[in-house]
C-alpha atoms as an extended CHARMM CRD file, in Angstrom:
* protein
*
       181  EXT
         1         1  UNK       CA            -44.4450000000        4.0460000000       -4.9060000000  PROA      1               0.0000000000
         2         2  UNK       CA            -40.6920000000        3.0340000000       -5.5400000000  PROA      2               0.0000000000
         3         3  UNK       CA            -39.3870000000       -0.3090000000       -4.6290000000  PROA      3               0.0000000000
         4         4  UNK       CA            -36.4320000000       -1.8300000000       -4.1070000000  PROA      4               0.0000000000
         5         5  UNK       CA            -35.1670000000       -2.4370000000       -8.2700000000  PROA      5               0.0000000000
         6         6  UNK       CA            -35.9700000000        1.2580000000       -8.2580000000  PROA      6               0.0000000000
         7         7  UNK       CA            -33.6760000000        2.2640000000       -5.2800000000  PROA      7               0.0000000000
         8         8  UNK       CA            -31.1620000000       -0.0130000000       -6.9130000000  PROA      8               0.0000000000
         9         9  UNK       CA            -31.6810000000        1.7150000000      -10.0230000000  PROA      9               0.0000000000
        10        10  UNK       CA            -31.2860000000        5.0340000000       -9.0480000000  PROA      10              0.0000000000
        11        11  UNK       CA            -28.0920000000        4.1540000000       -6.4680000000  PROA      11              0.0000000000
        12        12  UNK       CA            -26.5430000000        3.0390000000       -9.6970000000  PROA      12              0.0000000000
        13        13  UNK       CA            -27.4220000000        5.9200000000      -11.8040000000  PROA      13              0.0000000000
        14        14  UNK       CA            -25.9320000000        8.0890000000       -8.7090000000  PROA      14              0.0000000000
        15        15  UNK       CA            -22.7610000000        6.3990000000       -8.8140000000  PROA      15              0.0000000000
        16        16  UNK       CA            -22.2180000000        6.6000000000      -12.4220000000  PROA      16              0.0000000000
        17        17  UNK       CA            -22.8630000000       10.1870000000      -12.1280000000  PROA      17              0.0000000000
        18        18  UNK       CA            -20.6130000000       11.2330000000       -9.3920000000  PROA      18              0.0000000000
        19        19  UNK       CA            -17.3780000000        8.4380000000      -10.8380000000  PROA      19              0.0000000000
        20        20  UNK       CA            -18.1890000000       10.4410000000      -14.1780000000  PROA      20              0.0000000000
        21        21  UNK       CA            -17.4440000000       13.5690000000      -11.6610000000  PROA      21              0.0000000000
        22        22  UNK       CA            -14.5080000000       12.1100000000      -10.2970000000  PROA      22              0.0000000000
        23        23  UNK       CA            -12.8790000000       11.1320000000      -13.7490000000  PROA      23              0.0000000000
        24        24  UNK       CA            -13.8500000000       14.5570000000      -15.0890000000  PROA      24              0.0000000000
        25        25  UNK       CA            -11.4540000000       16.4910000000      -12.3740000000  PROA      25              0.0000000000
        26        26  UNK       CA             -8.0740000000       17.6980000000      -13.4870000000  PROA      26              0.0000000000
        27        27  UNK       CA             -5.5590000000       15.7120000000      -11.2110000000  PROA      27              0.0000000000
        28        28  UNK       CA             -3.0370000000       17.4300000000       -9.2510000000  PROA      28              0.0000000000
        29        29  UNK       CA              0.8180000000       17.5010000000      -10.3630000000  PROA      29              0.0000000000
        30        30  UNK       CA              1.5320000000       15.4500000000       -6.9030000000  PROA      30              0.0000000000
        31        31  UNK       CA             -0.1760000000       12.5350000000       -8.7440000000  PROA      31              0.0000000000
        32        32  UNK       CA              2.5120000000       12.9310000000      -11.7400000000  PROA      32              0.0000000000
        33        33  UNK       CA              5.1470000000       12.4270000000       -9.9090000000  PROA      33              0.0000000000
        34        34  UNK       CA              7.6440000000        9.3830000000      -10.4650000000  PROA      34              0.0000000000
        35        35  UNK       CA             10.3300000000        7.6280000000      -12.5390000000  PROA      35              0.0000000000
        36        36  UNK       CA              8.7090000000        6.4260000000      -15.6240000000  PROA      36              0.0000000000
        37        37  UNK       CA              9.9550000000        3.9480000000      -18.3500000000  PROA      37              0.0000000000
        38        38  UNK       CA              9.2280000000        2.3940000000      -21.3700000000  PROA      38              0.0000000000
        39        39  UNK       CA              9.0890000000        2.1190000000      -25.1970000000  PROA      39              0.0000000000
        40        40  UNK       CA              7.2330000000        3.7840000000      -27.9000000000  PROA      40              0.0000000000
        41        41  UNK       CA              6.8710000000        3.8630000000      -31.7560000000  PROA      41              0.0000000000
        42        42  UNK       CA              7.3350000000        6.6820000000      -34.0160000000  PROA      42              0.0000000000
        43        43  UNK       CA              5.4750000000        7.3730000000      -37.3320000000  PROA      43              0.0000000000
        44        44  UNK       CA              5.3560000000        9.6870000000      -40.4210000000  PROA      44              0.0000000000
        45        45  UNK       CA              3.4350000000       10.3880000000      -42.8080000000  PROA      45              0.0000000000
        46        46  UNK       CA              6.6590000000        8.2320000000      -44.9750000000  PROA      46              0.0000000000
        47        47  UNK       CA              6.0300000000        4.8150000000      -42.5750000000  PROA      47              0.0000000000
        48        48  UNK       CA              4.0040000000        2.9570000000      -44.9590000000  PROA      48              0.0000000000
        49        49  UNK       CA              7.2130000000        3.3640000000      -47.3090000000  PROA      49              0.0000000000
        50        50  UNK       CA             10.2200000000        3.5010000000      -44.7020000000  PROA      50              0.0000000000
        51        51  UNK       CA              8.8370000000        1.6660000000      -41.7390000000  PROA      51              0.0000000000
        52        52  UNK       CA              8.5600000000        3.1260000000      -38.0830000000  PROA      52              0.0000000000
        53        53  UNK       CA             11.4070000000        3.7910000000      -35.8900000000  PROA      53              0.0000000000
        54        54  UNK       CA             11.4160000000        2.3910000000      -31.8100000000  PROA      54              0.0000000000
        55        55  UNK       CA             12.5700000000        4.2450000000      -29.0520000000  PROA      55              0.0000000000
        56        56  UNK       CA             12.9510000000        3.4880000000      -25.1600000000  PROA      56              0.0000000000
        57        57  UNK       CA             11.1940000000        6.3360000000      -22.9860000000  PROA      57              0.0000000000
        58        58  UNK       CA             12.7230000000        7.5660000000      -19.7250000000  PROA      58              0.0000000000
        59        59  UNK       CA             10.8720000000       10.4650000000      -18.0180000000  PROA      59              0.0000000000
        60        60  UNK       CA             11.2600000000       11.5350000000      -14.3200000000  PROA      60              0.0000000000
        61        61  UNK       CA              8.6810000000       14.5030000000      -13.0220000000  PROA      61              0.0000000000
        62        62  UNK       CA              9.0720000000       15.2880000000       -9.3430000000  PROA      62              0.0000000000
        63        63  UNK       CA              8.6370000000       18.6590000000       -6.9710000000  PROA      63              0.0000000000
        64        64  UNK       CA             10.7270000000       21.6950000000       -6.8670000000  PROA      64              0.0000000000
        65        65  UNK       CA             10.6770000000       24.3550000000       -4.2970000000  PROA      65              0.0000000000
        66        66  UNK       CA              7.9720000000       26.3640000000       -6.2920000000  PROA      66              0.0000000000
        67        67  UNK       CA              6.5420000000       23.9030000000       -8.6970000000  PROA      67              0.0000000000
        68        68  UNK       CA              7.6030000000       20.7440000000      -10.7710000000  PROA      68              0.0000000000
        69        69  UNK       CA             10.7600000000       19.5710000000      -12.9760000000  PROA      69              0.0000000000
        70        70  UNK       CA             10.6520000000       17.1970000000      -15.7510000000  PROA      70              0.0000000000
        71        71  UNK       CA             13.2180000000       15.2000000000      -17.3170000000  PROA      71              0.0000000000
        72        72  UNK       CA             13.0090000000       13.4470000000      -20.3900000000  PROA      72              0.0000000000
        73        73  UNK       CA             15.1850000000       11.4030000000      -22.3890000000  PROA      73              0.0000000000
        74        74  UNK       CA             14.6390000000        9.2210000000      -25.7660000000  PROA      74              0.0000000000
        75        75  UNK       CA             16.8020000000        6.6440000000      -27.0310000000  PROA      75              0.0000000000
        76        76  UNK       CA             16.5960000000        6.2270000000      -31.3970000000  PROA      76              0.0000000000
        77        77  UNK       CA             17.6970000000        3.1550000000      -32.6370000000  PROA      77              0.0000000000
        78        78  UNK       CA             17.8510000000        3.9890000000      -36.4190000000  PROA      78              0.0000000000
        79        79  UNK       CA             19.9890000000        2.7900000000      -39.5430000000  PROA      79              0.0000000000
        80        80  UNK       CA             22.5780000000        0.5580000000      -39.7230000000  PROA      80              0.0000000000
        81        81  UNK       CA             22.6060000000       -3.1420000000      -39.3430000000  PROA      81              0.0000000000
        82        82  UNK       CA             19.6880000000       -4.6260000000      -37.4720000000  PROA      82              0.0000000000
        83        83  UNK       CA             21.9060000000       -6.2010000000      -35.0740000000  PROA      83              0.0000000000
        84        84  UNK       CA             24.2420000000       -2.9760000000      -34.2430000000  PROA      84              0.0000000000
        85        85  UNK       CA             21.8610000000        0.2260000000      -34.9220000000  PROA      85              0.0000000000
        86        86  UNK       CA             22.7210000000        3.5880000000      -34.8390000000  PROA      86              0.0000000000
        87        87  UNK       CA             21.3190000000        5.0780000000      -31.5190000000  PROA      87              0.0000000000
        88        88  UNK       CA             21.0230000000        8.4820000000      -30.7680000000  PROA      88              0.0000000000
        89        89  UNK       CA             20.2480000000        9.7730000000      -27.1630000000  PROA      89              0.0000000000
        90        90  UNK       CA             17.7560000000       12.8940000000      -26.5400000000  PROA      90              0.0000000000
        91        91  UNK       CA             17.6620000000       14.5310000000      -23.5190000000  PROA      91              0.0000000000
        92        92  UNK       CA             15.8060000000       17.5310000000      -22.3030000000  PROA      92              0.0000000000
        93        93  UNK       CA             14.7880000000       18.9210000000      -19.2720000000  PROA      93              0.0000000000
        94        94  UNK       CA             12.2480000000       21.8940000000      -17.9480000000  PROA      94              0.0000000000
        95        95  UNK       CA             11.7260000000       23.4680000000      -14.6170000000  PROA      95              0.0000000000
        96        96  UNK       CA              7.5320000000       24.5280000000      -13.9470000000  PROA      96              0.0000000000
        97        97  UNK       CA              6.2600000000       27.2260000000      -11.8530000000  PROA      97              0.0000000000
        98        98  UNK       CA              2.3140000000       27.9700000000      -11.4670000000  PROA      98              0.0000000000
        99        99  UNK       CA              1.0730000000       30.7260000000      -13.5870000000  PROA      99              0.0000000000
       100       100  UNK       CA             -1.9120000000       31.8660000000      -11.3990000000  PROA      100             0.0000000000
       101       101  UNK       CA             -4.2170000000       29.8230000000      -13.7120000000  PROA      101             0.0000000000
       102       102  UNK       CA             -5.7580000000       26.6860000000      -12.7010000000  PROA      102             0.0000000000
       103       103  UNK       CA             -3.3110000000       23.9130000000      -13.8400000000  PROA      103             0.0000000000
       104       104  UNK       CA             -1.4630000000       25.6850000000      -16.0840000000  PROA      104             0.0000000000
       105       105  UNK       CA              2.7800000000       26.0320000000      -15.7000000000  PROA      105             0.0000000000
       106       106  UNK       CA              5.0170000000       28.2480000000      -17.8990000000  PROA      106             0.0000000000
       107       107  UNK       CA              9.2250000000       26.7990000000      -18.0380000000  PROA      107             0.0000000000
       108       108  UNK       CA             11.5280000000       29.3340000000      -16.1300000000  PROA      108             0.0000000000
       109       109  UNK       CA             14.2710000000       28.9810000000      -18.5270000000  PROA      109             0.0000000000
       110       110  UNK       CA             11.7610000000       30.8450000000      -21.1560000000  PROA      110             0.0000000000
       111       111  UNK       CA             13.7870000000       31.9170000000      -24.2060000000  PROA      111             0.0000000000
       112       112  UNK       CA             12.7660000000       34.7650000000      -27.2140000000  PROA      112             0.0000000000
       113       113  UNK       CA             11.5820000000       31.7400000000      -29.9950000000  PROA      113             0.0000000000
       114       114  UNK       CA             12.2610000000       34.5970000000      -32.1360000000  PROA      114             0.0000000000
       115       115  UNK       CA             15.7100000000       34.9980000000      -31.2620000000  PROA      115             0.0000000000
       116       116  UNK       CA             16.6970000000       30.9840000000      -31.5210000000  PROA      116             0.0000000000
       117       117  UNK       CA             15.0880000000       30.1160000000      -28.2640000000  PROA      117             0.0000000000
       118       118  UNK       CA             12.2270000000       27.9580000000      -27.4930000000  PROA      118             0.0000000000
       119       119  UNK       CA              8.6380000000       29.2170000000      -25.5300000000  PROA      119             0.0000000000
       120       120  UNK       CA              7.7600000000       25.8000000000      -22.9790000000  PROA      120             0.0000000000
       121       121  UNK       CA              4.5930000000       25.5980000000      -21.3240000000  PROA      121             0.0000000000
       122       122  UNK       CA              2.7880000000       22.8620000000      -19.2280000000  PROA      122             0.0000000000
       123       123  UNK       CA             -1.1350000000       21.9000000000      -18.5250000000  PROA      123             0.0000000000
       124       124  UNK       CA             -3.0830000000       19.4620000000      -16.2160000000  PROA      124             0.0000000000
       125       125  UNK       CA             -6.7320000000       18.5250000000      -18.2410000000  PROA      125             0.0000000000
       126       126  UNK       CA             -8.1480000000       15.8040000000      -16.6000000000  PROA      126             0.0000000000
       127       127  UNK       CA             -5.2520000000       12.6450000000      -16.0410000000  PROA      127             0.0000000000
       128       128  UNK       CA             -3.0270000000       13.7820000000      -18.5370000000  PROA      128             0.0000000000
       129       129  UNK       CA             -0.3990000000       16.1290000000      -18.4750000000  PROA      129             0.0000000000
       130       130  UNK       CA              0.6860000000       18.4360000000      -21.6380000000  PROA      130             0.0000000000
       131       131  UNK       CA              4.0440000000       19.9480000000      -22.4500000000  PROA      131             0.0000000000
       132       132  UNK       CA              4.5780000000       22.0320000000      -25.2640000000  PROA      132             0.0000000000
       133       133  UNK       CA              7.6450000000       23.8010000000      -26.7480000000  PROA      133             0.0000000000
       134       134  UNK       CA              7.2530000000       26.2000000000      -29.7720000000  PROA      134             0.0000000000
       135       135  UNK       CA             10.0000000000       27.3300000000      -31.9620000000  PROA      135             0.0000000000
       136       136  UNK       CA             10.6040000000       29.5050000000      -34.8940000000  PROA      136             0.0000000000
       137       137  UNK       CA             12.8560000000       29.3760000000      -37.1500000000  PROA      137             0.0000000000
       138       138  UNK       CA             14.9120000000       31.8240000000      -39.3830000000  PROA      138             0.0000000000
       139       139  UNK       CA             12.1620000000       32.0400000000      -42.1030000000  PROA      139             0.0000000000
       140       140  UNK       CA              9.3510000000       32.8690000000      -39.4370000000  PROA      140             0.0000000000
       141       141  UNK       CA              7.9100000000       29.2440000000      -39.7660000000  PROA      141             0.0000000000
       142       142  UNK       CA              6.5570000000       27.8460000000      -36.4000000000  PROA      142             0.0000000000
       143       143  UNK       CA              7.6430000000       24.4270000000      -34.9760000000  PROA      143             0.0000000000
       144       144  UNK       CA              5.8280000000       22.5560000000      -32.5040000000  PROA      144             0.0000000000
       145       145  UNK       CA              6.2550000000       19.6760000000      -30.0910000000  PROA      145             0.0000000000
       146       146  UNK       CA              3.6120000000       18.2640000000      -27.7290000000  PROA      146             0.0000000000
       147       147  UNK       CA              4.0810000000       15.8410000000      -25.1260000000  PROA      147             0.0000000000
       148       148  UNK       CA              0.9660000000       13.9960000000      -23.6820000000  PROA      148             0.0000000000
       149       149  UNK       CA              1.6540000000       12.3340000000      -20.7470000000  PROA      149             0.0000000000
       150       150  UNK       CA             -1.7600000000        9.9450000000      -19.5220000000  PROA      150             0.0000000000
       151       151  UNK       CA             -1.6440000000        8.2950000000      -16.1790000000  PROA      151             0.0000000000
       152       152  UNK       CA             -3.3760000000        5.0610000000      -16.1550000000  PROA      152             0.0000000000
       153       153  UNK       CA             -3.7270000000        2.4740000000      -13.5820000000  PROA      153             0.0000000000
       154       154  UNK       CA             -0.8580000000        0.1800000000      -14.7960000000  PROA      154             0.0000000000
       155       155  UNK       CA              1.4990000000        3.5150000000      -15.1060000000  PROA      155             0.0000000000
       156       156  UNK       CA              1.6130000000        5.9690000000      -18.3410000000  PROA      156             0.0000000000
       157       157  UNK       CA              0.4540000000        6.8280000000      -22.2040000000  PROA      157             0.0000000000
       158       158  UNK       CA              2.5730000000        8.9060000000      -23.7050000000  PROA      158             0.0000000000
       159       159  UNK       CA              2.0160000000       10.7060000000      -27.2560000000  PROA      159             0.0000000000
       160       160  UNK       CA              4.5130000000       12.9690000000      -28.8540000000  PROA      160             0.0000000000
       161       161  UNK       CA              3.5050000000       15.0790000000      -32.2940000000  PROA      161             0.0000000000
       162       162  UNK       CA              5.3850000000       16.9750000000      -33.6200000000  PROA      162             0.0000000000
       163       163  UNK       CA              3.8060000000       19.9790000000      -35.9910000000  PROA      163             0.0000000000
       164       164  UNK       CA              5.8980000000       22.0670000000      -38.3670000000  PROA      164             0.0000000000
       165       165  UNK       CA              4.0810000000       25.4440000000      -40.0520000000  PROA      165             0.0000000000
       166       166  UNK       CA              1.3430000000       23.5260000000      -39.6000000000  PROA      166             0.0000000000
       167       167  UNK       CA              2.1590000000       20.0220000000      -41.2350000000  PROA      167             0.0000000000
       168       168  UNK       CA              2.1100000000       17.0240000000      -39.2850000000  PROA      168             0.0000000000
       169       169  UNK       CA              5.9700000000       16.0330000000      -39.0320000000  PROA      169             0.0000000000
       170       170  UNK       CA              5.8120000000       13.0030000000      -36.8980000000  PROA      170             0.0000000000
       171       171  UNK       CA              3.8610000000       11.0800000000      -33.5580000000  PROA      171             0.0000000000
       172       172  UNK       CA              5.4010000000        8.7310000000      -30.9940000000  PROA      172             0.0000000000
       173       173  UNK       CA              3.5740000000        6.6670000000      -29.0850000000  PROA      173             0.0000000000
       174       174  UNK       CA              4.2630000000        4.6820000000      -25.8750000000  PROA      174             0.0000000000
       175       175  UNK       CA              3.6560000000        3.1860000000      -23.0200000000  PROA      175             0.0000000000
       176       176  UNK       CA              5.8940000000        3.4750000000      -19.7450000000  PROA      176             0.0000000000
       177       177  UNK       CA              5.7480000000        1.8780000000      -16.2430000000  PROA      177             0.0000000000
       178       178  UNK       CA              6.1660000000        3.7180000000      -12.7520000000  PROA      178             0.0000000000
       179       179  UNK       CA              9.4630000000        2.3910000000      -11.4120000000  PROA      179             0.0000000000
       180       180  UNK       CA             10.3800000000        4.7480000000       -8.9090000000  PROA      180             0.0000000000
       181       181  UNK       CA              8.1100000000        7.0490000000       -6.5260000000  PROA      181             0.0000000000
């Protein structure tokens, strides 16, 4: 016969199961959307000899007619006296449309990454969504960039790596807080 610690038992084994379920789901791009900011830290595999590099990390993802936009920027505060760096300002931007897969987005403004231009695609897995961007260069070689973008409770994890013919180039990562709906 069961009893109450095994009623207990099982309610908690029940709602560790179906939480696990609920974690587990892919979220929906409606959840991604918001004014992000925040800082990261970039690496190499030359840190350990030339230190790391900050940057500040602005990223805004919100609706279009027939899917999503995101706009990025980084801010590189590199070189020159500690007191007045060099900065350098990064911004990109890509418009996302559905692709009749679950979760998964190609960029309208798809260019030939054999002809200079660069192939952008998006994915939802779980809370985190992934933008990549592949280009090639003259000599054939492939270069690519992907953005992981994590929601968490207090706002967003962001990773950056950056892979070139297949040789880890350089990772950024951050944190950023929602700041605007």
């Amino acid at each position: 016969m069961f009893g109450i610690k095994d009623s207990i038992a099982g309610l908690a084994l029940l709602a560790a199961v179906v939480a696990t379920n609920a974690v587990a789901q892919d979220l929906p791009i409606g959840a991604f959307f918001g004014s992000f900011k925040g800082s990261g830290v970039a690496e190499n595999k030359d840190s350990v000899y030339f230190g790391v590099t900050v940057r500040d990390l602005d990223v805004t993802i919100a609706p279009t007619k027939n899917g999503f936009r995101v706009n990025w920027t980084t801010v590189i505060r590199k070189g020159g006296h500690p007191n007045n760096p060099r900065v350098r300002r990064k911004e990109q931007s890509a418009v996302f449309v559905p692709t009749g897969k679950p979760g998964v987005y190609y960029a309208v403004d798809l260019a030939d990454p054999l002809q200079g231009g660069k192939y952008v695609w998006s994915r939802i897995a779980k809370q985190t969504l992934y933008v990549y961007a592949l280009l090639i260069d003259d000599q054939g070689r492939y270069d690519m960039q992907i953005y992981e973008r994590t929601l968490r409770a207090s706002g967003m994890d962001f990773l950056f790596r950056r892979v070139f013919d297949g040789e880890p180039v350089r990772t950024v990562k951050g944190k950023l807080i929602k700041y605007a709906n």
